[in-house]
C-alpha positions in Angstrom: -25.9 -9.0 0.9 -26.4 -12.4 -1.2 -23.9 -15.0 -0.9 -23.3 -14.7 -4.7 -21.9 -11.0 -3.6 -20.1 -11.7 -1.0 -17.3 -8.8 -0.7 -14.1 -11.5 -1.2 -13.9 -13.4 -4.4 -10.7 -15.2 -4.7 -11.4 -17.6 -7.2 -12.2 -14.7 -9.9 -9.7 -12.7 -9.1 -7.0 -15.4 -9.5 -8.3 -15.7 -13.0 -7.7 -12.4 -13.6 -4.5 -12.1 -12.3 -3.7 -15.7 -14.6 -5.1 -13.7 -17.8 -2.9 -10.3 -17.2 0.1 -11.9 -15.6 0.2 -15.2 -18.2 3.5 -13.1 -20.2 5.0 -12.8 -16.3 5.0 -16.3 -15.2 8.7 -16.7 -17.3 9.5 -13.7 -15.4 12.8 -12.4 -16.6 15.8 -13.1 -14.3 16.2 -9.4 -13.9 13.9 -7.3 -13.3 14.7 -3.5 -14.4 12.9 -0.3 -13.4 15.1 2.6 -14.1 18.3 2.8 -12.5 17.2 -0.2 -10.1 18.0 -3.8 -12.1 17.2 -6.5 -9.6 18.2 -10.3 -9.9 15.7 -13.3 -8.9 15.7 -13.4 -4.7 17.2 -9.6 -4.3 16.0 -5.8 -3.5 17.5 -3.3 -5.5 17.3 0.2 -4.9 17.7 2.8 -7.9 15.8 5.9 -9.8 13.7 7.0 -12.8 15.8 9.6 -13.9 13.4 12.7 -15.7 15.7 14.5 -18.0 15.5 18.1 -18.1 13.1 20.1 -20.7 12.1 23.6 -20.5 12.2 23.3 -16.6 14.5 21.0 -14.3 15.4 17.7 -14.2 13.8 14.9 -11.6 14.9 11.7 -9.9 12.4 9.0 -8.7 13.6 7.3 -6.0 12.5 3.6 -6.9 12.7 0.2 -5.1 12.1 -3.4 -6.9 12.4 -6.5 -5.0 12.7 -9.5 -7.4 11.2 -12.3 -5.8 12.8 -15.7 -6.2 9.8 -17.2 -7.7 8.0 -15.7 -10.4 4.7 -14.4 -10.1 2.4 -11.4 -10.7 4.3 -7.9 -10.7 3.0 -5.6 -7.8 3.6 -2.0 -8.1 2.6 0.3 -5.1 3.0 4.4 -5.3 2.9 7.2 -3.3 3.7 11.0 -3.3 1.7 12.2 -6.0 0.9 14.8 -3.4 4.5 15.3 -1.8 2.7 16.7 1.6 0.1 13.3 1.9 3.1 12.0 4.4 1.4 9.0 6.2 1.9 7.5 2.5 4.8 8.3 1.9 6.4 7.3 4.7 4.4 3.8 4.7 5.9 2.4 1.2 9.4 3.4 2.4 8.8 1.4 5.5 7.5 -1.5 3.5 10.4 -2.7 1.6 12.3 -4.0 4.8 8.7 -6.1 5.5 9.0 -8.3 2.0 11.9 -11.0 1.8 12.6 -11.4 -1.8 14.0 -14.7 -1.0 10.4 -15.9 0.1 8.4 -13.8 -2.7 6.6 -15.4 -5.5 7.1 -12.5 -8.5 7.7 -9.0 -8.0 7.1 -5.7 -6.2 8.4 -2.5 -7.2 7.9 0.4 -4.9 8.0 4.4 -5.8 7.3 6.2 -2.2 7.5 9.8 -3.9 6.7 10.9 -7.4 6.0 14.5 -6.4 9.4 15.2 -5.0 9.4 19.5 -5.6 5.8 19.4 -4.0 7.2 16.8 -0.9 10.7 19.8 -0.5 9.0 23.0 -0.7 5.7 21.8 1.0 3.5 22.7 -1.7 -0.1 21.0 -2.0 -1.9 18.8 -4.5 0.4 20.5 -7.4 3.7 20.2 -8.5 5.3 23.4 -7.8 7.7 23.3 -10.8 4.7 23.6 -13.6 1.6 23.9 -11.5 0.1 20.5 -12.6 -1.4 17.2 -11.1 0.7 14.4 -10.6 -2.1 12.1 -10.2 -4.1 14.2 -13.4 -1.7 14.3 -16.1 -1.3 10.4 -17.1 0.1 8.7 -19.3 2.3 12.0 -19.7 4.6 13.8 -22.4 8.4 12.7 -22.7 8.3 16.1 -24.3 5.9 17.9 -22.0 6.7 19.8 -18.8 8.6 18.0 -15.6 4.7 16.4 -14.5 4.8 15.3 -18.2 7.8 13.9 -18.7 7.8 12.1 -15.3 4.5 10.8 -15.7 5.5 9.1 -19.1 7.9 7.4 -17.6 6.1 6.2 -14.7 3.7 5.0 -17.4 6.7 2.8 -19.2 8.5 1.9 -16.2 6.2 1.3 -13.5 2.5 0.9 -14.6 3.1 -1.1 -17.7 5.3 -4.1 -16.5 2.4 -4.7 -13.4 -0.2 -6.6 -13.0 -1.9 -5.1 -10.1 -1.3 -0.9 -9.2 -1.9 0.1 -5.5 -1.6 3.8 -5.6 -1.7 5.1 -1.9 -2.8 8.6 -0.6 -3.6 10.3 2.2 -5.3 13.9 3.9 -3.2 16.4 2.2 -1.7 19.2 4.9 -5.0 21.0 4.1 -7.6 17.9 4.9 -8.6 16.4 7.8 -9.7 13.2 6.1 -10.7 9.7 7.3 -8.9 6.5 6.2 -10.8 4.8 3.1 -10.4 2.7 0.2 -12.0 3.4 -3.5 -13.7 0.6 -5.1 -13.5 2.0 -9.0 -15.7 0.2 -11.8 -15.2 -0.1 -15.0 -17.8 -1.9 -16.0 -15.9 -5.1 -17.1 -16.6 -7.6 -14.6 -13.6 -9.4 -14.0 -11.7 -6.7 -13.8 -13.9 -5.1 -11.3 -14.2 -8.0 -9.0 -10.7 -8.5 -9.1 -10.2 -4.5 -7.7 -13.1 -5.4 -5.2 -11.6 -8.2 -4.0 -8.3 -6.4 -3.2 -10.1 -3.7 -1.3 -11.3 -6.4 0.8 -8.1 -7.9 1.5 -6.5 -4.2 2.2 -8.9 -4.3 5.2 -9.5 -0.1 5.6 -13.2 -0.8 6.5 -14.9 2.6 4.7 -15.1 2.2 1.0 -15.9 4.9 -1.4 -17.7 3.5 -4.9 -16.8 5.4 -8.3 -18.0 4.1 -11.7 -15.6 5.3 -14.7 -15.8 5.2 -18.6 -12.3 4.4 -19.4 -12.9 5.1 -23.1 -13.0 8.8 -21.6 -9.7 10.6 -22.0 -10.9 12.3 -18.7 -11.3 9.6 -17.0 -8.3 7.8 -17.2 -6.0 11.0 -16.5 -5.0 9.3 -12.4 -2.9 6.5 -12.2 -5.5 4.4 -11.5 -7.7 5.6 -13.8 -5.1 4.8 -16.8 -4.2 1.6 -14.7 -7.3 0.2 -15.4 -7.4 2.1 -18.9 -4.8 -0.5 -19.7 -6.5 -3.7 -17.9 -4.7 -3.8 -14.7 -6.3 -4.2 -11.1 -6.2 -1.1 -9.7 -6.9 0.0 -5.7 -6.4 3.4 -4.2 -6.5 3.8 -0.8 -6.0 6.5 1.6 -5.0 7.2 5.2 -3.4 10.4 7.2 -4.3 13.8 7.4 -3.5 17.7 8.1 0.4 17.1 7.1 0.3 14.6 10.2 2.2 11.1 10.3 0.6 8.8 13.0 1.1 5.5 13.5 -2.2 4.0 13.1 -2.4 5.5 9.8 1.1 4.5 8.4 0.3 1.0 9.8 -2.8 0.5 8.7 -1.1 1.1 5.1 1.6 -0.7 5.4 -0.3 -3.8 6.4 -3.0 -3.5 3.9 -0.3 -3.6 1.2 1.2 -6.6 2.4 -2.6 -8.5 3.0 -3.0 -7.3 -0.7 0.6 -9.7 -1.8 -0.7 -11.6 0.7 -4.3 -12.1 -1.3 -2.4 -12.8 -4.5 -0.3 -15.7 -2.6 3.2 -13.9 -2.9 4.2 -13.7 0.5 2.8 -16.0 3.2 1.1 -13.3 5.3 -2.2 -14.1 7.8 -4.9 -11.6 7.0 -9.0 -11.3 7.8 -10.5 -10.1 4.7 -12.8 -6.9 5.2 -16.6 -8.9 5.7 -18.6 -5.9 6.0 -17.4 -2.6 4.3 -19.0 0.8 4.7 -19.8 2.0 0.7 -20.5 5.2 0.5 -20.6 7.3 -2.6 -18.5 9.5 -4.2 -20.1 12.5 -2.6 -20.1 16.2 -3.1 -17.9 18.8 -1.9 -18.0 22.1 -0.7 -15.8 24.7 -2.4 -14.8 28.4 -1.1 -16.4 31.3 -2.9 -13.8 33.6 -2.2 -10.6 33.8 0.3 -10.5 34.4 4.1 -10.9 31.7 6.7 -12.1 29.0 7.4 -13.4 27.2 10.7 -14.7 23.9 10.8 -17.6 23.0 12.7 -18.0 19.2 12.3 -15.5 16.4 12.5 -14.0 14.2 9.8 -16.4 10.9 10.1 -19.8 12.9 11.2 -22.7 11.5 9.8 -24.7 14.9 9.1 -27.9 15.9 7.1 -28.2 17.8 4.3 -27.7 21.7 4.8 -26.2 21.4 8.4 -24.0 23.9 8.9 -20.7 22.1 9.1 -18.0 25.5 9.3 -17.6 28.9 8.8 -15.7 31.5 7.1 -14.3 34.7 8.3 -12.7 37.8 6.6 -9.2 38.6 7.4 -10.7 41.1 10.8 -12.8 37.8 11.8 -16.2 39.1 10.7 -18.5 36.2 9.3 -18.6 36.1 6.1 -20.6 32.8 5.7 -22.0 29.4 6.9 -20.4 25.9 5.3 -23.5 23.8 5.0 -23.6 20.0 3.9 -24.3 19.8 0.3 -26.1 16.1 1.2 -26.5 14.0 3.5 -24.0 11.3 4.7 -20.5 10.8 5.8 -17.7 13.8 6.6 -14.9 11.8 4.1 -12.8 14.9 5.4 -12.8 18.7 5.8 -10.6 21.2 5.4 -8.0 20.7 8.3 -6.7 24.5 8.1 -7.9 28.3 8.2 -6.3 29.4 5.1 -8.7 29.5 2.1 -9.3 30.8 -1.5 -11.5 30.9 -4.1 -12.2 27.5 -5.3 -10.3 25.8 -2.4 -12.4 22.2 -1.2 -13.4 23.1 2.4 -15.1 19.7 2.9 -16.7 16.4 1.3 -19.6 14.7 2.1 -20.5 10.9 1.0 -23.7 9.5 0.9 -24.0 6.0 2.2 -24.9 3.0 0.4 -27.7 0.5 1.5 -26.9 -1.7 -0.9 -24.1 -1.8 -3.7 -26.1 -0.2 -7.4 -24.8 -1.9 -10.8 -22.5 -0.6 -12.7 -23.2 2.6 -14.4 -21.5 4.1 -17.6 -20.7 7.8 -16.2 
């Protein structure tokens, strides 16, 4: 890589951060995010409340520490899958690591959108309507319990920030490996600036995804509509198979404080990723029809295109087919359980990236 590309630009992205956060430097004294109103140098703790519609009501638990300085508003989320726990449990662990007497401007913190999903155990959906928590944005004050709780995410969370660090993880159905996503938009500040904090998160696998964000589809995530609206967005991932290890809830935890760290908040030492793994978005593998599932290859196997990578079973354990590789590359994760169904992701595979291709309008 040229030294005009290397993978850390600070300079640019403080002049992002100056363009979005200019209205943010006179930060308010208080800083409100639903129930939770916090003064200059304190942590408060408090809820979006969801009122009910044609199905139940919802409360958000929510965190904001209010820095004593002002500064750029930080908002990191989780739980948009209730059963991705390393996530989860990493932002509610991060609160007690940020002084607000030492922080320069603001961090609010939403571990778990997806409660009904995180209590009954239900993946990727909410179990209340059946929709996507993290496919539904900027949601419907009127619409169903995703809807309306996504609308006010929107208002409350995403549109007072500067920079959205939404955080994921192996549902209990995927064995995944840790990664960030690098997402372009094609606007070039605005893209370095979401580079340069993938770098500073430090998870050293980084998958590359080019988005049109005049697309209504592609700005339905959070950080697709984050960016929609011309913050600095970063997803990253870590955990797997409904487990909750240490390595992966710390590697979380301390790539979201080297991100306040990169954007001079908090005084926090941190070794920017030099040389990231980019991969592509890749291709996944999706069941025909219900039964089991074996896997044959690991999460983080390189394999070749066609390699047979599982196998499915009927319910009396007679083969009912070979998982092969739809390309070549990297194992980003694979199904981590034996339960299956028609359209159900059994694995992904991501090519890798020699060198990092322009910008292309999807």
């Amino acid at each position: 890589m040229r030294s005009s590309e290397r993978f850390v630009r600070p300079a640019l992205l403080c002049v992002l951060i100056a363009l979005q956060a200019a209205t943010l430097s006179a930060q308010d004294a208080t800083l409100t995010v639903g129930t939770a109103t916090a003064a200059r140098g304190v942590t408060a703790y408090g809820e979006l409340n969801v009122p009910a519609g044609g199905d139940p009501t919802l409360n958000i638990a929510v965190t904001v520490v209010n820095g004593a300085q002002p500064g750029p508003v930080v908002a990191f989320v989780a739980g948009s899958h209730g059963t991705e726990y390393a996530s989860i449990v990493a932002l509610t662990r991060l609160t007690s690591r940020i002084d607000p007497q030492t922080l320069r401007g603001a961090v609010i913190i939403a571990p778990l959108l997806n409660v009904a999903s995180f209590e009954q155990m239900t993946v990727h959906l909410n179990p209340v309507d059946r929709k996507s928590m993290n496919g539904s944005y900027p949601g419907n004050p009127a619409g169903t319990q995703t809807e309306r709780a996504l609308a006010l995410v929107a208002d409350q969370i995403v549109k007072p920030a500067t920079v959205i660090v939404d955080l994921h993880g192996g549902d209990m159905d995927e064995d995944l490996r840790p990664y960030s996503y690098w997402i372009r938009t094609g606007h070039e500040l605005q893209d370095q600036a979401s580079r340069d904090l993938v770098g500073a998160f430090g998870l050293d696998h980084v998958i590359l995804r080019d988005i049109d964000v005049t697309n209504p589809a592609s700005i339905r995530s959070l950080s697709g509509y984050a960016l929609s609206l011309g913050k600095t967005a970063l997803v990253a991932e870590a955990g797997r198979s409904g487990l909750v290890l240490p390595e992966d809830v710390d590697a979380l935890i301390a790539g979201s404080l080297n991100v306040l760290a990169s954007l001079k908040m908090i005084a926090h030492a941190f070794t920017p990723l030099a040389k990231p793994v980019f991969v592509g978005s890749g291709a996944r593998v999706q069941a025909e029809a219900g039964g089991i599932f074996f896997a044959k290859a690991k999460r983080s196997a390189l394999v070749k295109e066609g390699e047979v990578i599982g196998e499915t079973t009927d319910y009396l354990g007679r083969v009912t087919g070979q998982v092969m590789a739809p390309v070549a590359g990297l194992i980003t994760f694979i199904r981590g359980v034996p339960s299956m169904w028609p359209g159900a992701t059994l694995a992904n595979v991501a090519p890798l990236l020699t060198t990092v291709p322009a910008y292309k309008k999807p």
